[in-house]
N, C-alpha and C positions, 0 to 999 in steps of 0.2 A: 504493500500500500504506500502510496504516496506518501512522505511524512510532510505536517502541518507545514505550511507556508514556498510551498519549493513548488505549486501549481505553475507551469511555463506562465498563464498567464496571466498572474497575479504576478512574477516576478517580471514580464513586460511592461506590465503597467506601473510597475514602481520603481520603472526606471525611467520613465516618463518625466519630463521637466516639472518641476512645481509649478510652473506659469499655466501649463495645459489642465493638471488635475484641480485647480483652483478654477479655473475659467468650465472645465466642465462639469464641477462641482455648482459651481453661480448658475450655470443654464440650467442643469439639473432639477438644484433647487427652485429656481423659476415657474419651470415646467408642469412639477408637481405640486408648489404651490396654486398656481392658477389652476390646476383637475381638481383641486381641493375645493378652492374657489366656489369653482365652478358646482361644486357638489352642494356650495355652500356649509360645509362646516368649518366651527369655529375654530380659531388657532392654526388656521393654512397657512399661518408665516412659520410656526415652528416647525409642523407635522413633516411640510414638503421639505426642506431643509433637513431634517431629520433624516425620510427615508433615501434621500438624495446621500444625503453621510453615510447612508447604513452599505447602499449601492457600490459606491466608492469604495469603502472601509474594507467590505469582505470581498474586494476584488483586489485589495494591493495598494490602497493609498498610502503616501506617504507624509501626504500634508495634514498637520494637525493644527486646532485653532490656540492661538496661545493662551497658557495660562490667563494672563491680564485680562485679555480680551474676555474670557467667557465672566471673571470676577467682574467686570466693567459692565456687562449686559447683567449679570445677579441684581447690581448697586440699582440699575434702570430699571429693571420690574419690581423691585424692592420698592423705587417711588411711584411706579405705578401702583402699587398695590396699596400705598400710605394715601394714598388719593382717593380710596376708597374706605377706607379708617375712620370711623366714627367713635363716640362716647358711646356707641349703641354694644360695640364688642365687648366690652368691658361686662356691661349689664346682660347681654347674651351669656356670656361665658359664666359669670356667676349665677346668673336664672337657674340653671343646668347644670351646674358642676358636674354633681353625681351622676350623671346621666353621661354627659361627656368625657367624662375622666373614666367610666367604665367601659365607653367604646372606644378608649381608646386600648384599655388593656385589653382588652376581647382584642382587637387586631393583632397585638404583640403576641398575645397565645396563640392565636389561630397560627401565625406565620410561627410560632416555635415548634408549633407540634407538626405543621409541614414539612418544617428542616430535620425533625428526628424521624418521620417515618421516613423518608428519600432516605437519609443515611442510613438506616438499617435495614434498607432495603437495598445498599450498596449500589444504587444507581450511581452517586456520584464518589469521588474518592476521597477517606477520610471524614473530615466535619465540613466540607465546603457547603454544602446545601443547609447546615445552620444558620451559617455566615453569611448567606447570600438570600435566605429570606426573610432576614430581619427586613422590617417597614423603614426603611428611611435609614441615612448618617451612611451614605454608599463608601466614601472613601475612607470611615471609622470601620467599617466592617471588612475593608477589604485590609488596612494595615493588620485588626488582631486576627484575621485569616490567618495570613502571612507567618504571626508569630507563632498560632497555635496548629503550624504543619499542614493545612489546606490549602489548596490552589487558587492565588489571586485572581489569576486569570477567568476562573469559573465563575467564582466568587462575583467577577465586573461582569461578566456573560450575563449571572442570574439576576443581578439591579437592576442593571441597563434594560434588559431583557423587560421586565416586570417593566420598567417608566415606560419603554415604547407603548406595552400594551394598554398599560393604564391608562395613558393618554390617547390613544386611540380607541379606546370604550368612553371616554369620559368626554371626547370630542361626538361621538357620535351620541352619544347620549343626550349633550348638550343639544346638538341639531335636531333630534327627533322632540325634544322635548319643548323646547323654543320655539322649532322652526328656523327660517333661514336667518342669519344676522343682518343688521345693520348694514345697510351700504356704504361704500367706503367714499362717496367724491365728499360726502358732507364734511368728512374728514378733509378732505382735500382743499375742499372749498374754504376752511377755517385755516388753512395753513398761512395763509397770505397777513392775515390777522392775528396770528400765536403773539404772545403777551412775552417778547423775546428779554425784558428782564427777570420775570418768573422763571422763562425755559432756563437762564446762566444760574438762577440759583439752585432751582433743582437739581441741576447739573452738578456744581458745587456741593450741594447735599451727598449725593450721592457719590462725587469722586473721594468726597471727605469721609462717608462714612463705609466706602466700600475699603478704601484703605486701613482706615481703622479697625474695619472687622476683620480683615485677615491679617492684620499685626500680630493683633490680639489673639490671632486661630480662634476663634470664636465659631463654633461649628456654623455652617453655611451665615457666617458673619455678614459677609459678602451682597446678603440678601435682606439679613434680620435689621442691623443697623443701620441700612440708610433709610430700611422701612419705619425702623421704630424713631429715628431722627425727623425725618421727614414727617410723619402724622402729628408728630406733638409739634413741633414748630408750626404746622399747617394750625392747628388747634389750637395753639396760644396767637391765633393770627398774625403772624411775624413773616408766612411766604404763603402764595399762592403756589401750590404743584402744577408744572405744566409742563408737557413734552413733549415732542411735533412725532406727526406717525412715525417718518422717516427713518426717527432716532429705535421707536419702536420695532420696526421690520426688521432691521439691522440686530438689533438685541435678540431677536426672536430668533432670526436667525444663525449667531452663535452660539448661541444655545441650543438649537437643535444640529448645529454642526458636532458640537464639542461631543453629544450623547451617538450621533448616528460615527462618526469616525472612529469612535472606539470599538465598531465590531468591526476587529479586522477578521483574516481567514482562518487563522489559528486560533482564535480564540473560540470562531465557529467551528472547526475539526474536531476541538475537544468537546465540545456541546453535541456534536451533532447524536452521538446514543442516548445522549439524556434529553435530549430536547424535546422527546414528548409528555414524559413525566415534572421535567420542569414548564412546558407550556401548562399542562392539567394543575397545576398547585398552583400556578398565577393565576390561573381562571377559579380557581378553587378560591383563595384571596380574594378576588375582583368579587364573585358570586357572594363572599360571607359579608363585604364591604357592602354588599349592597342593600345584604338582609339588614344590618347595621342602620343600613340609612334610611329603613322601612321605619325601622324603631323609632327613630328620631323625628319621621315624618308623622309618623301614630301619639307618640308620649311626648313631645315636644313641639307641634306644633310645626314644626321645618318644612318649609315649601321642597318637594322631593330634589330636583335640581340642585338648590345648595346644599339640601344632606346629604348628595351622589359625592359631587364633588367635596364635600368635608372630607368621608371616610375613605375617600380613593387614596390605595396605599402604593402612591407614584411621586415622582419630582413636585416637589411644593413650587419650586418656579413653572412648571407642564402646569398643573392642576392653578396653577394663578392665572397667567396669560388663556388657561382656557373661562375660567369662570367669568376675569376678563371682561371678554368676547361675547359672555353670554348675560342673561339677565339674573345669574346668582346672586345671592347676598356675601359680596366678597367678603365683608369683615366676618362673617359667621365663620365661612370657608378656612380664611387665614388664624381664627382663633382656633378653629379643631386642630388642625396643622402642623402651626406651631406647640401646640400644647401636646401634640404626637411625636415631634420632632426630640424636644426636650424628654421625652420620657423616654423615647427609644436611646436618647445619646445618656441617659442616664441610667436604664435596665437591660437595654439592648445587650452592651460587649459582656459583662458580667451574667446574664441569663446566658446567652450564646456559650460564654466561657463555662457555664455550667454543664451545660447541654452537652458541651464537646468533651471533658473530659470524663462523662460516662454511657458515652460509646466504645 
């Protein structure tokens, strides 16, 4: 058999110029951005981008987006999402606590007890499939992989893997359930008109607190603090948030580059005998998420839409840019979230490290 990466031509294409894989990378994502479009679902600037990267990625790319650059798009949906921050989250999240704080441990158990039967059912090797379905903190789970003798590379298969679909159930979901979105020229037509001393601060917000937050390593920093800079400044009336689509697309865009070019070919070689039992445990995930968000539409009163996308257990940047797009109640969405995000970087590696050493 072939071994991973040494396909003729994937080693063609990756010897291809940077200027060509870049350039059919931008038409790519274009392309299937506008089919997206065209289908009307929400979040076609990330989606197409995405599977454009995925395209690329498992054929031999060699170009990657940079660090900065994807932390610099985080900081930009960070202010988008602070744009949608009210005093109302605050009172949401307390309404509910016990309600909320239990769906979010139901998801952390659900995804532990999927990573112990895959492992001792030796689909994957060692404790990778602990590691890699934990909810959220992807680059947290793939270092204590590392440590505790499991395959990083799986490990990024099975996140990555899990955000594409999430977001593509949570994009279609939003569409069937909304309907089509918003047209985009009204956008357009506002462009001429953007409040471009608002747009420099925001800007400034964000370059200051995206910085900050990965100083600091502050787990997806990058994204929390320009968000949580940005709503209170917004709320102690000191800035207007404003951002031009433009800056938007572009954000969207690297960030569905940085997730689709991490499947390269090897990482799919190694995937490819588990990938049916890793597909059935996402969808198994996706399917308990959803019962989750029944509960919350029943005993809490949640319009289904924002409780889909609360408990969807994908990229908190994916599942923002999608709510977004759609008519969710972002600050509800961003308060499950985040309060999922903090609990998994806080029970996540220590549960997981449980898990593994009594296999």
């Amino acid at each position: 058999m072939t071994p991973p990466g040494t396909f003729p031509a994937a080693r063609r294409f990756a010897q291809t110029p940077w200027r060509w894989q870049w350039a059919l990378l931008i038409v790519g994502s274009v392309a299937c951005a506008g089919i997206f479009a065209a289908a009307h679902l929400p979040a076609a600037l990330l989606l197409g981008p995405m599977l454009a990267g995925i395209v690329l990625g498992s054929n031999g790319a060699t170009i990657r987006v940079p660090r900065r650059a994807v932390f610099g798009a985080q900081s930009i949906v960070g202010c988008l999402i602070a744009r949608s921050i009210t005093g109302d989250i605050v009172h949401a999240f307390l309404k509910d606590w016990p309600l909320l704080i239990s769906t979010v441990l139901a998801i952390i158990a659900t995804s532990s007890l999927l990573g112990w039967i895959i492992s001792r059912a030796k689909v994957l090797p060692g404790t990778t499939a602990v590691w890699g379905s934990a909810p959220g903190g992807a680059s947290v789970m793939m270092i204590m992989a590392g440590a505790f003798g499991a395959d990083p590379r799986l490990v990024a298969f099975m996140q990555y893997a899990r955000v594409v679909l999430v977001a593509a159930v949570a994009s279609l979901v939003a569409r069937i359930w909304v309907g089509a979105p918003g047209a985009g020229p009204a956008a357009a037509a506002n462009f001429a008109s953007l409040p471009w001393g608002s747009v420099a601060g925001t800007l400034l917000i964000a370059a200051a607190g995206g910085v900050l937050g990965t100083t600091l390593r502050i787990p997806a920093g990058a994204l929390l603090l320009p968000m949580g800079l940005a709503a209170t400044l917004e709320a102690m009336d000191w800035m207007v948030i404003a951002l031009p689509p433009w800056l938007l697309a572009i954000s969207y865009a690297l960030l569905g580059w940085s997730i689709g070019l991490s499947f390269n070919r090897d990482i799919l070689q190694h995937a490819a005998r588990a990938l049916l039992p890793i597909t059935l445990a996402i969808s198994i995930m996706i399917g308990v998420c959803g019962l989750l968000a029944a509960m919350l539409v029943k005993w809490a009163g949640i319009d289904p839409l924002t409780a889909y996308l609360a408990t969807s257990p994908g990229g908190m940047d994916s599942v923002a840019i999608i709510g977004a797009a759609s008519k969710a109640d972002l600050s509800f969405v961003m308060a499950l979230q985040v309060a999922r995000l903090l609990i998994v970087l806080l029970l996540g590696p220590p549960l997981a490290r449980f898990i593994a050493q009594r296999l």
